[in-house]
ZALUM-487086 format. One line per 4 residues: number of its first residue (from 1); their letters; for each residue z, x, y of C-alpha. Coordinates in pm, 1 decimal. Example, Ala and Ser with C-alpha at 12.3 -4.5 7.8 and 13.67 -1.06 7.14 Angstrom:
2
1 = AS = 780.0:1230.0:-450.0 | 714.0:1367.0:-106.0 .
//
This chain:
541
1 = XXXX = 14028.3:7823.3:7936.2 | 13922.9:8174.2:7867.1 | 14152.7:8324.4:8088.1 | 14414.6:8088.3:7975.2 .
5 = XXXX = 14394.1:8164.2:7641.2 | 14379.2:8577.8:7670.6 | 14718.1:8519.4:7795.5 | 14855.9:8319.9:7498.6 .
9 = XXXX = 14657.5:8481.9:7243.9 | 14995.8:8721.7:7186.8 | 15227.9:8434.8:7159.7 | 14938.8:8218.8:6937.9 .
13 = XXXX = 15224.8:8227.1:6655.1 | 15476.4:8125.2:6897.5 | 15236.8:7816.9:6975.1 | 15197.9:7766.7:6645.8 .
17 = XXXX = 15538.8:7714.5:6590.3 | 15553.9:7475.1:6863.7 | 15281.5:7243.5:6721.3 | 15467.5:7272.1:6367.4 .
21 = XXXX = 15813.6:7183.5:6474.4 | 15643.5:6915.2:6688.9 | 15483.3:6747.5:6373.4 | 15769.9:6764.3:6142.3 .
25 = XXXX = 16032.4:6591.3:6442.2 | 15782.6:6328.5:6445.8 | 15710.1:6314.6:6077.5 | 16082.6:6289.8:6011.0 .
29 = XXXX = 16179.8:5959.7:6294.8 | 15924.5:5765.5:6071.1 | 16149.0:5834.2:5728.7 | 16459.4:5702.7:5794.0 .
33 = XXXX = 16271.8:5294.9:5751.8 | 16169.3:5465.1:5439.0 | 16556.5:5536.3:5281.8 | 16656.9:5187.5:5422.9 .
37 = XXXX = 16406.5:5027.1:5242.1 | 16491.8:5194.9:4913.3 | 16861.1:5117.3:4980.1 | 16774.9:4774.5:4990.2 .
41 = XXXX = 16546.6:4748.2:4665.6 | 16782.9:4951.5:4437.8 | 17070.8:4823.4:4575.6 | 17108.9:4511.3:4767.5 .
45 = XXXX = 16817.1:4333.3:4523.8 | 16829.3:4497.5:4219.2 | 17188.8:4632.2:4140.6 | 17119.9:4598.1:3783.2 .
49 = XXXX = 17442.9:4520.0:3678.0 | 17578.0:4844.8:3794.7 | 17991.4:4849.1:3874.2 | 18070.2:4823.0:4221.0 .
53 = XXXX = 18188.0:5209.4:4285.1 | 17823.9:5326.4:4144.8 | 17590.3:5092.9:4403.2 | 17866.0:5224.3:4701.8 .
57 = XXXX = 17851.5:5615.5:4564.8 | 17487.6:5569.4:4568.3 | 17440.8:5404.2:4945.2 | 17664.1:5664.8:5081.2 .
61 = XXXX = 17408.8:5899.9:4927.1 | 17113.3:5717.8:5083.3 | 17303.1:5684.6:5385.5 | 17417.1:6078.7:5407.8 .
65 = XXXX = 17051.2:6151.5:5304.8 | 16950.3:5945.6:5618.2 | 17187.8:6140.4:5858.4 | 17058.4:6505.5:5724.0 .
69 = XXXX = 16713.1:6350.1:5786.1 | 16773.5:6250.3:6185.0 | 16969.0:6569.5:6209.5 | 16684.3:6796.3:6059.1 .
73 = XXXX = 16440.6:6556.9:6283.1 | 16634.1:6631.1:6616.8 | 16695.8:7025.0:6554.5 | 16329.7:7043.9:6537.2 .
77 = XXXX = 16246.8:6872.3:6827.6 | 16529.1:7081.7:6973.3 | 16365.6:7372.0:6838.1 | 16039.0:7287.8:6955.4 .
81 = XXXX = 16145.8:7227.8:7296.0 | 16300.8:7623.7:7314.3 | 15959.9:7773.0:7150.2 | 15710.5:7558.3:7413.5 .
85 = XXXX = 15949.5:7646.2:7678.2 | 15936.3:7995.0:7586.8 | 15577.0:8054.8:7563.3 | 15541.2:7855.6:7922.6 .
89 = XXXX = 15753.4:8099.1:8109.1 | 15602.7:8403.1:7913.3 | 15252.3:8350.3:7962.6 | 15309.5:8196.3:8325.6 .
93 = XXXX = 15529.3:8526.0:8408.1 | 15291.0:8733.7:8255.2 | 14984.7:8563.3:8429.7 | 15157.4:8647.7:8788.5 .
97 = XXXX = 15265.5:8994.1:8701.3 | 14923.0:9091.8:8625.6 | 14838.4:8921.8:8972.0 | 15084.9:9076.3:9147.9 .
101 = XXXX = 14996.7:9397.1:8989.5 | 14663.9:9360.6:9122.4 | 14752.4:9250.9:9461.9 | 14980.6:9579.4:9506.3 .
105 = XXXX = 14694.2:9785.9:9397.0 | 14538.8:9675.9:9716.5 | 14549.2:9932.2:10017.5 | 14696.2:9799.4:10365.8 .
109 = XXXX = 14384.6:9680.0:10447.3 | 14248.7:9512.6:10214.7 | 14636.8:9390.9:10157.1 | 14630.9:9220.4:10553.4 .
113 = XXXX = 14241.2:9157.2:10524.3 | 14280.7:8947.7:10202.5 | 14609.6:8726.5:10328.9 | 14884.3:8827.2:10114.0 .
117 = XXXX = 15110.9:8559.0:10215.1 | 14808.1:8383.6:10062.7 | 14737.2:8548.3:9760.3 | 15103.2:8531.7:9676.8 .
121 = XXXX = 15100.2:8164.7:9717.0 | 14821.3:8137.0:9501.8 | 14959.9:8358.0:9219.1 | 15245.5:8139.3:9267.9 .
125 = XXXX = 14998.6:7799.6:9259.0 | 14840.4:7961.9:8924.1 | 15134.8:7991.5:8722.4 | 15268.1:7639.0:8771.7 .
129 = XXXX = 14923.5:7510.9:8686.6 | 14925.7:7697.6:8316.7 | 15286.0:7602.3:8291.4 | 15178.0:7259.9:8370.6 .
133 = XXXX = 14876.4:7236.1:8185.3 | 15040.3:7381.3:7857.2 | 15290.0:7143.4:7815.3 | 15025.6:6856.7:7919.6 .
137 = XXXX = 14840.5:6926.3:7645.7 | 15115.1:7029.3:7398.8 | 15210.3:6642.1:7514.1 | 14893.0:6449.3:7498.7 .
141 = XXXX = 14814.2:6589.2:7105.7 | 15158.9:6484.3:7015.5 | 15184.0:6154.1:7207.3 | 14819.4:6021.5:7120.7 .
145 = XXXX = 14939.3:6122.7:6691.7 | 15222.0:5960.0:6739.6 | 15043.5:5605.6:6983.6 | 14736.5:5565.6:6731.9 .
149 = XXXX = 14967.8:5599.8:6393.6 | 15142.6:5349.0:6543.1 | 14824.7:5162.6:6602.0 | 14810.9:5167.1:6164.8 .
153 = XXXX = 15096.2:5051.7:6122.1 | 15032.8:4705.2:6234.7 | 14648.9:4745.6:6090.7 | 14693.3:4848.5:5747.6 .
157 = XXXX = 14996.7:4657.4:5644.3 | 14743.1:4354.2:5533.9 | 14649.7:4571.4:5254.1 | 14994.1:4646.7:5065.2 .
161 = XXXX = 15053.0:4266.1:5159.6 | 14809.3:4172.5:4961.4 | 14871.3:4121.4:4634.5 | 15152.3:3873.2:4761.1 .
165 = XXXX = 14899.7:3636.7:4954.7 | 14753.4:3511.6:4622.7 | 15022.0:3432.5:4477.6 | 15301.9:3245.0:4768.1 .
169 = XXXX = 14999.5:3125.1:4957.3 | 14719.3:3035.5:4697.5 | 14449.1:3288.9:4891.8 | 14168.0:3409.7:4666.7 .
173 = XXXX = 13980.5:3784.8:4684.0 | 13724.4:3618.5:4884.1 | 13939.6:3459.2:5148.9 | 14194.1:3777.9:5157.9 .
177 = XXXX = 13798.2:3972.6:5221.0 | 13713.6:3743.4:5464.3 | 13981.3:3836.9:5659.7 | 13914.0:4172.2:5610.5 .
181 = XXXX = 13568.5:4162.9:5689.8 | 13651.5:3979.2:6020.0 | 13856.2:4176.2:6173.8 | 13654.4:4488.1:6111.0 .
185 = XXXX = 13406.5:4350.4:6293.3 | 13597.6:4213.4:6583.1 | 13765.6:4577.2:6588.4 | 13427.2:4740.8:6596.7 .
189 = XXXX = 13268.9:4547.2:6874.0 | 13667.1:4575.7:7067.5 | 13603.1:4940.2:7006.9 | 13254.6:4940.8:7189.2 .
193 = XXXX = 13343.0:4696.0:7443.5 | 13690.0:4863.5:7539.9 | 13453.1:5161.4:7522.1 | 13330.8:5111.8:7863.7 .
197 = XXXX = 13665.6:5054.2:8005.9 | 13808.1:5333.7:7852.8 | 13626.4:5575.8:8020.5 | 13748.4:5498.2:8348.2 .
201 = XXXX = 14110.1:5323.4:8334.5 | 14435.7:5475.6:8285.6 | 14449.8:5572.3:7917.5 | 14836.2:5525.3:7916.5 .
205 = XXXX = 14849.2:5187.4:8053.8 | 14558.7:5062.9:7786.8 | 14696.6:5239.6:7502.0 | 15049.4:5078.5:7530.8 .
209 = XXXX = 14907.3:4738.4:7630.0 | 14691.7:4733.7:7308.9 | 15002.9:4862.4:7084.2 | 15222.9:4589.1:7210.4 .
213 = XXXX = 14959.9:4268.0:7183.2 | 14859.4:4383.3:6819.1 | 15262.9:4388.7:6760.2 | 15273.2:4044.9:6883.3 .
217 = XXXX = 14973.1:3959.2:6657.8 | 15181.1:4087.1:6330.4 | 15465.0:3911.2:6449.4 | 15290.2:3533.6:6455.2 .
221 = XXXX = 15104.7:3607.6:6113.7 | 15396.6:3696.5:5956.2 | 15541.2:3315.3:6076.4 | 15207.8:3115.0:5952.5 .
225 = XXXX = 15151.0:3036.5:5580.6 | 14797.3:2812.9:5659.1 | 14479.5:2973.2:5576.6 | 14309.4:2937.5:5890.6 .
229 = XXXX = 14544.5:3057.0:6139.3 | 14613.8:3383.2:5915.1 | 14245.8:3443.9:5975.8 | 14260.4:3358.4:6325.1 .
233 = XXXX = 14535.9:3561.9:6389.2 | 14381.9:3812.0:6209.2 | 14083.2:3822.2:6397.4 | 14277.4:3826.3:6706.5 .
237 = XXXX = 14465.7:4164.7:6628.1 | 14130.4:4332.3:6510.0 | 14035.1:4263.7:6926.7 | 14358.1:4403.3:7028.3 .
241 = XXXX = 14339.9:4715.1:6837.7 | 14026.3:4839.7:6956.1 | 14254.1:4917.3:7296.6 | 14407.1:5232.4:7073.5 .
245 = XXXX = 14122.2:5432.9:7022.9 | 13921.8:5428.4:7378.7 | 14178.7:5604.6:7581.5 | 14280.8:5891.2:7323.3 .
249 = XXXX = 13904.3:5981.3:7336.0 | 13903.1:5955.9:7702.2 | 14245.1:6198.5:7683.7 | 14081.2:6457.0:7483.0 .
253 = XXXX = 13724.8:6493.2:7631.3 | 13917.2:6552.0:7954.4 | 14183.6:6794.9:7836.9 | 13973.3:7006.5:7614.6 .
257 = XXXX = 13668.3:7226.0:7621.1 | 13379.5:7138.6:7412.1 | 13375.2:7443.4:7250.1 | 13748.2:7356.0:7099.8 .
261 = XXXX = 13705.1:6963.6:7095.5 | 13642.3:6970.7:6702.3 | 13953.8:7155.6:6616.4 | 14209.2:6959.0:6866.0 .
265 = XXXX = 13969.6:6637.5:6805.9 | 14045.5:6679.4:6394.6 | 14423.5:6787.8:6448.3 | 14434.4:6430.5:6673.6 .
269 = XXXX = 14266.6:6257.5:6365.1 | 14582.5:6308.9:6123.6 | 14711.7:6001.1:6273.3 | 14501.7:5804.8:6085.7 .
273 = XXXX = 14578.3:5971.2:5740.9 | 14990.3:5995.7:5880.4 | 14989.1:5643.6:6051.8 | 14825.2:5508.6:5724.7 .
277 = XXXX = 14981.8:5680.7:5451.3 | 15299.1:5615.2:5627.6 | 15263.1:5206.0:5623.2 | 15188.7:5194.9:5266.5 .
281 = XXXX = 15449.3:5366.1:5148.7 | 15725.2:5133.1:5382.6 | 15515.5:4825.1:5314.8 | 15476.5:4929.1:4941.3 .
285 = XXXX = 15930.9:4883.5:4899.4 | 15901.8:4597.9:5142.8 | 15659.7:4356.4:5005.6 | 15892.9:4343.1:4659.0 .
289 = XXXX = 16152.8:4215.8:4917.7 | 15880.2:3962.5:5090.1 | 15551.4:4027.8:5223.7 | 15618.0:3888.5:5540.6 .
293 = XXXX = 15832.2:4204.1:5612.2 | 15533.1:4425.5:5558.0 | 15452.7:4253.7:5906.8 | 15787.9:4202.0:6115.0 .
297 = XXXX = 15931.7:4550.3:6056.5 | 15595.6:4720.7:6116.6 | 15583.3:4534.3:6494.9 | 15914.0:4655.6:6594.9 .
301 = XXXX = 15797.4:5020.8:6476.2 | 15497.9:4985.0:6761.8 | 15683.9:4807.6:7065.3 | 15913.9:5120.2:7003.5 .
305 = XXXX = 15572.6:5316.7:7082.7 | 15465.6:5182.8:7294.5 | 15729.9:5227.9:7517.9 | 15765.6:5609.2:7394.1 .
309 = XXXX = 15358.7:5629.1:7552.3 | 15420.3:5469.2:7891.9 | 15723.9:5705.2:7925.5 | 15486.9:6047.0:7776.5 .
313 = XXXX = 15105.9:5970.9:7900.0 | 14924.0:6174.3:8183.1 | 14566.4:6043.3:8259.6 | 14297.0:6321.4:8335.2 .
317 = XXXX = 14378.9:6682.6:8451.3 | 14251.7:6576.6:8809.5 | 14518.3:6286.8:8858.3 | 14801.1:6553.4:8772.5 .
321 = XXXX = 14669.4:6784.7:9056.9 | 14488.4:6969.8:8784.2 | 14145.2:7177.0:8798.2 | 13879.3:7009.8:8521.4 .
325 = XXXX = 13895.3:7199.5:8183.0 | 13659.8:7469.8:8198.5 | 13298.2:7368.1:8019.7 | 13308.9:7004.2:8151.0 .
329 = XXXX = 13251.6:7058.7:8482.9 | 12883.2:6949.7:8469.7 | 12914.7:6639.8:8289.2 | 12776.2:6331.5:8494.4 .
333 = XXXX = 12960.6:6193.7:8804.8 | 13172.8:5907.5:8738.1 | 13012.1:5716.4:9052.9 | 12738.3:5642.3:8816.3 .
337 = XXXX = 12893.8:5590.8:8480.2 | 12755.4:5272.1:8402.6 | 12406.0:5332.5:8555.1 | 12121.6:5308.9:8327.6 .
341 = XXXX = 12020.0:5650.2:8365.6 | 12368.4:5771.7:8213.0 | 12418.3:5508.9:7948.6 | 12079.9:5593.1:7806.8 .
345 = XXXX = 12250.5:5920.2:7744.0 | 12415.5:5750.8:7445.2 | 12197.1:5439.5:7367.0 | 11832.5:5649.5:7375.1 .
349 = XXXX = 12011.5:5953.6:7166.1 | 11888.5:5925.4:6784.5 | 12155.1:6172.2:6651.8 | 12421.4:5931.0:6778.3 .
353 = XXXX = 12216.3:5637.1:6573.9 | 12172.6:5842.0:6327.1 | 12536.9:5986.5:6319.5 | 12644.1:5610.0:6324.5 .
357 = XXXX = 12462.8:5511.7:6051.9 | 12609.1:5765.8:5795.5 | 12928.1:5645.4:5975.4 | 12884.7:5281.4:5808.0 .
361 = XXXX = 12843.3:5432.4:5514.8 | 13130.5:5660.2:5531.4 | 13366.7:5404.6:5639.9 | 13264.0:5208.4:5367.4 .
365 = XXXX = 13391.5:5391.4:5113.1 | 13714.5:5431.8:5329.5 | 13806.8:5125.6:5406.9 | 13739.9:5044.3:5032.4 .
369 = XXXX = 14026.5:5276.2:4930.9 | 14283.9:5175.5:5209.0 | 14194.1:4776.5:5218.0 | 14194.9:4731.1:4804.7 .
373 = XXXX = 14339.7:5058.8:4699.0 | 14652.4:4907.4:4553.7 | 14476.7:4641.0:4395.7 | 14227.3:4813.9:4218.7 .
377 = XXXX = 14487.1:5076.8:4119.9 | 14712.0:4770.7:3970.4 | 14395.7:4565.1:3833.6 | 14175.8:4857.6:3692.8 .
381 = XXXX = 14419.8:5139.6:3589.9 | 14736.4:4931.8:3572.0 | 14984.2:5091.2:3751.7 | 15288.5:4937.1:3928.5 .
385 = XXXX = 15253.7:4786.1:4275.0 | 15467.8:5063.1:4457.4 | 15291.0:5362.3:4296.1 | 14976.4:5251.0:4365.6 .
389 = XXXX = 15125.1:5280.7:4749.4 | 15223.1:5630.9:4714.8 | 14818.8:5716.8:4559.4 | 14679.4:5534.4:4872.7 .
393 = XXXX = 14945.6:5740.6:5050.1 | 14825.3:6088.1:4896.1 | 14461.8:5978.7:4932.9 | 14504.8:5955.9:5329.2 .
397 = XXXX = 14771.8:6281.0:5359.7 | 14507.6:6488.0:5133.6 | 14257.5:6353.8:5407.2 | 14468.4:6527.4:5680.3 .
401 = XXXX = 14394.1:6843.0:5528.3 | 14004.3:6777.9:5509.6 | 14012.0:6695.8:5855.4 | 14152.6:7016.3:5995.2 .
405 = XXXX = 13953.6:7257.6:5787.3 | 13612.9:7021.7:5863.6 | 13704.5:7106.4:6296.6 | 13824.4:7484.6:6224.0 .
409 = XXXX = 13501.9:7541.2:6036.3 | 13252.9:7310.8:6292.4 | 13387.4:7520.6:6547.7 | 13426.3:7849.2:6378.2 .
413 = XXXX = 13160.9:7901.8:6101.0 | 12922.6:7624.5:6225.4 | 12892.9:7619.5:6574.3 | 12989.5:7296.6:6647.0 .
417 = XXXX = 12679.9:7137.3:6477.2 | 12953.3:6964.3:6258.2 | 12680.6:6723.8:6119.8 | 12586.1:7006.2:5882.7 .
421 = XXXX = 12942.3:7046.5:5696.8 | 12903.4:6701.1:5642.0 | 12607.0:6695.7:5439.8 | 12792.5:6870.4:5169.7 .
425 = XXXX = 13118.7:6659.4:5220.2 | 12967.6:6336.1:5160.3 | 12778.6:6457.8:4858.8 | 13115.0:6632.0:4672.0 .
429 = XXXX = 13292.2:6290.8:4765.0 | 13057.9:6144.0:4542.7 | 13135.7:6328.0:4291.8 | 13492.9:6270.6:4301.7 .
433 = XXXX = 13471.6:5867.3:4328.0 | 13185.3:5911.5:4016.8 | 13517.5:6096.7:3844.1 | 13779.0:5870.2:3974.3 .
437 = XXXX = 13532.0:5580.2:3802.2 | 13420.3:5680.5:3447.0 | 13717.1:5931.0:3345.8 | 13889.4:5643.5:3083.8 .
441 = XXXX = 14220.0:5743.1:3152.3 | 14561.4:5549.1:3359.4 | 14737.8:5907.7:3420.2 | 14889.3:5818.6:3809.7 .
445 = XXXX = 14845.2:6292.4:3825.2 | 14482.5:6251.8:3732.9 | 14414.4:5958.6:3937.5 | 14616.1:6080.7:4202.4 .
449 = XXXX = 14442.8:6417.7:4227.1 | 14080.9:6245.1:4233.7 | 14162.5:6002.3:4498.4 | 14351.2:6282.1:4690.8 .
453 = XXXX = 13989.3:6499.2:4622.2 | 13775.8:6170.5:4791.2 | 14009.3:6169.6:5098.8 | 14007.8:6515.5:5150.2 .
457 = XXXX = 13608.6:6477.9:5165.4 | 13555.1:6131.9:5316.7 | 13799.5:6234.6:5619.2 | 13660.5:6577.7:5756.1 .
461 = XXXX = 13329.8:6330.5:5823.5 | 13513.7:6043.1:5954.7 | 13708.7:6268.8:6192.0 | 13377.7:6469.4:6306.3 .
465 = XXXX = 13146.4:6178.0:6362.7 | 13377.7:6063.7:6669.8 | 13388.4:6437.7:6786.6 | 12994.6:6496.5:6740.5 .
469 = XXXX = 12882.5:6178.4:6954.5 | 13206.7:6280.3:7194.9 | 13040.1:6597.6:7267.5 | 12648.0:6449.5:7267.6 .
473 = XXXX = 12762.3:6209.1:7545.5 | 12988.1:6453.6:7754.4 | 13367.1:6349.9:7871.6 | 13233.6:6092.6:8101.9 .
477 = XXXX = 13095.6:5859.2:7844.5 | 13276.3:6001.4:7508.4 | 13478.6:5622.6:7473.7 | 13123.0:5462.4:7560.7 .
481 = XXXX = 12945.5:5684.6:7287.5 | 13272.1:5655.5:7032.9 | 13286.3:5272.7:7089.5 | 12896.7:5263.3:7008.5 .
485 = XXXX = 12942.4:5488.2:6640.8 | 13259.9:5277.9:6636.5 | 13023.6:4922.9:6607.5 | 12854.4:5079.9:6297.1 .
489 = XXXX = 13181.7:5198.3:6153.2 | 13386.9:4838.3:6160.8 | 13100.7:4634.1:6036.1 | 13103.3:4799.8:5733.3 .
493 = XXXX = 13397.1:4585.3:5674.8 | 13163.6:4310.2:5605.5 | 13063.6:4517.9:5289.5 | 13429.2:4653.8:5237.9 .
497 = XXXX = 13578.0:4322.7:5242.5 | 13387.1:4016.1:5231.0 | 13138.9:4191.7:5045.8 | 13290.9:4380.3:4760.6 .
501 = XXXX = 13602.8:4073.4:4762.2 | 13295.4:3868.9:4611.9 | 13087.1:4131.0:4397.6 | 13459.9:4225.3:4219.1 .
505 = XXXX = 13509.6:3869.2:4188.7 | 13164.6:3787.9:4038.5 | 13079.6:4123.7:3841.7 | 13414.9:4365.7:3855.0 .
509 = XXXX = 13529.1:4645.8:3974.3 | 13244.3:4890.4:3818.7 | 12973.9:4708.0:4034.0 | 13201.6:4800.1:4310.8 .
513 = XXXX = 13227.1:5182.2:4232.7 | 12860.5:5180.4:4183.9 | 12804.8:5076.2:4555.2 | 13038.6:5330.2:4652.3 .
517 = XXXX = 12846.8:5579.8:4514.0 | 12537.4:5480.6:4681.2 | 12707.2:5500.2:5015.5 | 12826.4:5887.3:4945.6 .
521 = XXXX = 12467.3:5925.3:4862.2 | 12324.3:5763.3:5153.1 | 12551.9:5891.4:5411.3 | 12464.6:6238.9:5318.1 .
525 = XXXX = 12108.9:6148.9:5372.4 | 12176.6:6039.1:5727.7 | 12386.1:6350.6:5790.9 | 12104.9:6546.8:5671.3 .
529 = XXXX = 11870.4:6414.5:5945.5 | 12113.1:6548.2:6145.8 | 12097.2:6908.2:6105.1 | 11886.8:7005.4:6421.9 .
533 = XXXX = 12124.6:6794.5:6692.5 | 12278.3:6987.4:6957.3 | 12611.4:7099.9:6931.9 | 12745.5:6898.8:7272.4 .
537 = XXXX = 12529.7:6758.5:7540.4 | 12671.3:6933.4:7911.8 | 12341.0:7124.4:7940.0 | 12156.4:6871.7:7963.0 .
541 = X = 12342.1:6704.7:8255.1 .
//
């Protein structure tokens, strides 16, 4: 990796470029659901009495919008393509000049004692691989965003769909918390239990397979209207999407080195805050139309996905005819990944408790904001229904942001001890759901820009535990460690949802703020414990 990147340290800005365009392509394929669904509030629903020529001058509007947006989408990609093609052939070129430089430099003979037709072919061997390995990576990043936003999508469309249930179906806070609740917990154990088989099948394969059963699940609740098989359906999609995470951890403790894992680890993590901001806005214009949309339209968005990953996916650098990333050469021997020697890597490892604990307590506070965001927002400061999507939307892209400073830093200023930044996360996220709370005021800018504050500090955490126990339990076991923080993280869902459901229902929403607050607090405490833990565990192999 060292060698790799002294080579594309000149073109970094050229690389740069290439991950940029890349993100804005994908961002724009997921807007054009976005303009249909506000052609078909304004207009097809809600004409408003308008003449005739004004609803057709403003589709054709929409519609021309729409076309500028795909066109704009597929000149970046196009773009995108020419900048990662360039810096391939540039650094690859430049990597067998310098060879071949060398190798004339040589005098007869040490030129016939040294093989040249040998050397040459090596030279030759060496550039494909970085040409190879460049756009592998540049494709994993991009795919695995892409695969696990999808994965949100048909997760954290219940939420905006909520307000609806109580109303067409009769389901109280407890019920809709229940369900909640549930499926966090079926999700977290998924996550631990498709932990094990993460780490050693095909990552593509699983990650598709998951994606398409949880679009299935969507599908079938949107058809029921009876309170038990919601739940059970539920339940059943919180198993199914426990496939998505598993093999992108697998992908990126095998693709990069542990001394860059927290920066490309918190770049990955934007999916959450793009695949969930994302949903709620759609889901926010389609549950005026019916809620059962917020479910069908969704599912068609992921088998689209999935397809895209089964068509995109390497596995590890090794089944590509690739050399292992440089720094994970030492971790354990896959022979004896499930031997009790190894596995006591992660289950005998406090930090990794520990590191799971403040997890429960971070995703507490998360899953508070994305599960009842836009009913608290509509209950408690009164705001309209599709708003309240757009603050849950800004909470989660704010969060993007927090992640990718929280990896530059753990990396940079912190030496990957990561559990250290988020001691003083945690305790200024606090501060900003103890502002969110008392401030007596239903400005959607001020509320806005304290939710946007609390996602910007809950998600650098969130994103860093997974990269933390990743690195503690080297690549061979990062899905098996992952899946284990991943059991602490989803049963906070029995606080988040069944939990707080109840406590609202019984004493309001300031009881529920209050236990927010003492899960920033506590979280920070747990983090704190942390401050000593090694920064990844390959030494120790």
């Amino acid at each position: 990796m060292k060698t790799l990147w002294r080579y594309l340290r000149p073109l970094r800005k050229w690389v740069f470029l290439s991950l940029l365009l890349a993100a804005v392509g994908q961002v724009l394929d997921l807007v054009d659901p976005l303009i249909l669904g506000r052609i078909i509030d304004e207009y097809a629903l809600n004409p408003a009495g308008r003449p005739e020529s004004e609803l057709v001058r403003g589709v054709m509007g929409w519609l021309a919008l729409a076309v500028g947006v795909a066109l704009v989408a597929r000149l970046a990609k196009s773009l995108q393509d020419y900048v990662l093609t360039y810096v391939v052939q540039s650094s690859g070129m430049q990597l067998f000049n310098d060879g071949l430089r060398q190798t004339l430099r040589l005098t007869y003979q040490e030129y016939e004692d040294s093989s040249s037709g040998e050397t040459v072919s090596l030279l030759q061997k060496v550039r494909n691989d970085v040409e190879r390995f460049i756009n592998a990576t540049v494709n994993i990043l991009f795919s695995t965003i892409v695969g696990y936003s999808a994965f949100y999508f048909v997760r954290k469309n219940l939420s905006v769909a909520m307000p609806g249930l109580p109303t067409d179906l009769g389901i109280s806070k407890g019920d809709l918390g229940l369900f909640l609740s549930l499926h966090g917990v079926l999700y977290g154990v998924s996550k631990f239990a498709n932990g094990f088989l993460g780490d050693r099948t095909n990552a593509r394969v699983f990650m598709a397979a998951g994606l398409v059963l949880s679009a299935i699940a969507n599908v079938f609740f949107g058809l029921s209207s009876a309170v038990v098989t919601l739940g059970l359906i539920w339940m059943l999609n919180g198993w199914v999407q426990g496939m998505g995470f598993p093999p992108c951890a697998r992908l990126m403790a095998h693709w990069f080195s542990p001394k860059e894992l927290a920066t490309k680890f918190s770049i990955w993590n934007t999916s959450h805050s793009i695949g969930a901001s994302l949903v709620v806005v759609l889901c926010g214009y389609l549950a005026t139309i019916d809620w059962r949309l917020c479910f069908y339209v969704p599912a068609g968005i992921a088998v689209v996905c999935a397809v895209f990953l089964l068509g995109t996916l390497p596995d590890t650098p090794p089944s590509v005819g690739l050399p292992e990333v440089e720094g994970t050469e030492h971790a354990p021997d896959s022979a004896g990944l499930f031997s009790p020697v190894l596995l006591r890597q992660v289950f005998t490892n406090p930090y990794i408790w520990l590191m799971s604990m403040a997890s429960f307590c971070l995703y507490t506070i998360r899953s508070v904001v994305l599960d009842w965001g836009p009913t608290f927002l509509t209950e408690m400061k009164h705001m309209e229904l599709s708003d309240a999507g757009w603050l849950v939307g800004a909470f989660e892209i704010s969060g993007v942001v927090g992640m990718l400073l929280s990896g530059w830093l753990t990396d940079r200023v912190f030496g990957g001890r990561g559990a250290r930044l988020c001691v003083f996360s945690m305790a200024l996220a606090g501060v900003s759901v103890l502002l969110f709370w008392k401030l007596p005021t239903h400005s959607m800018l001020i509320n806005g820009a304290l939710l946007c504050l609390t996602g910007f500090f809950i998600y650098g955490p969130q994103a860093l535990v997974g990269i933390l126990v990743a690195n503690l339990a080297t690549k061979r076991l990062a899905a098996t460690a992952i899946g284990f923080s991943s059991l602490f993280s989803y049963a906070s869902t029995l606080v988040s949802g069944y939990g707080l459901g109840n406590l609202v229902d019984a004493r309001g929403w300031n009881a529920g703020f209050a236990g927010m607050l003492g899960f920033c607090a506590a979280s920070s405490l747990f983090f704190l414990l942390c401050w000593r833990a090694r920064p990844h565990g390959y030494d120790t192999c």
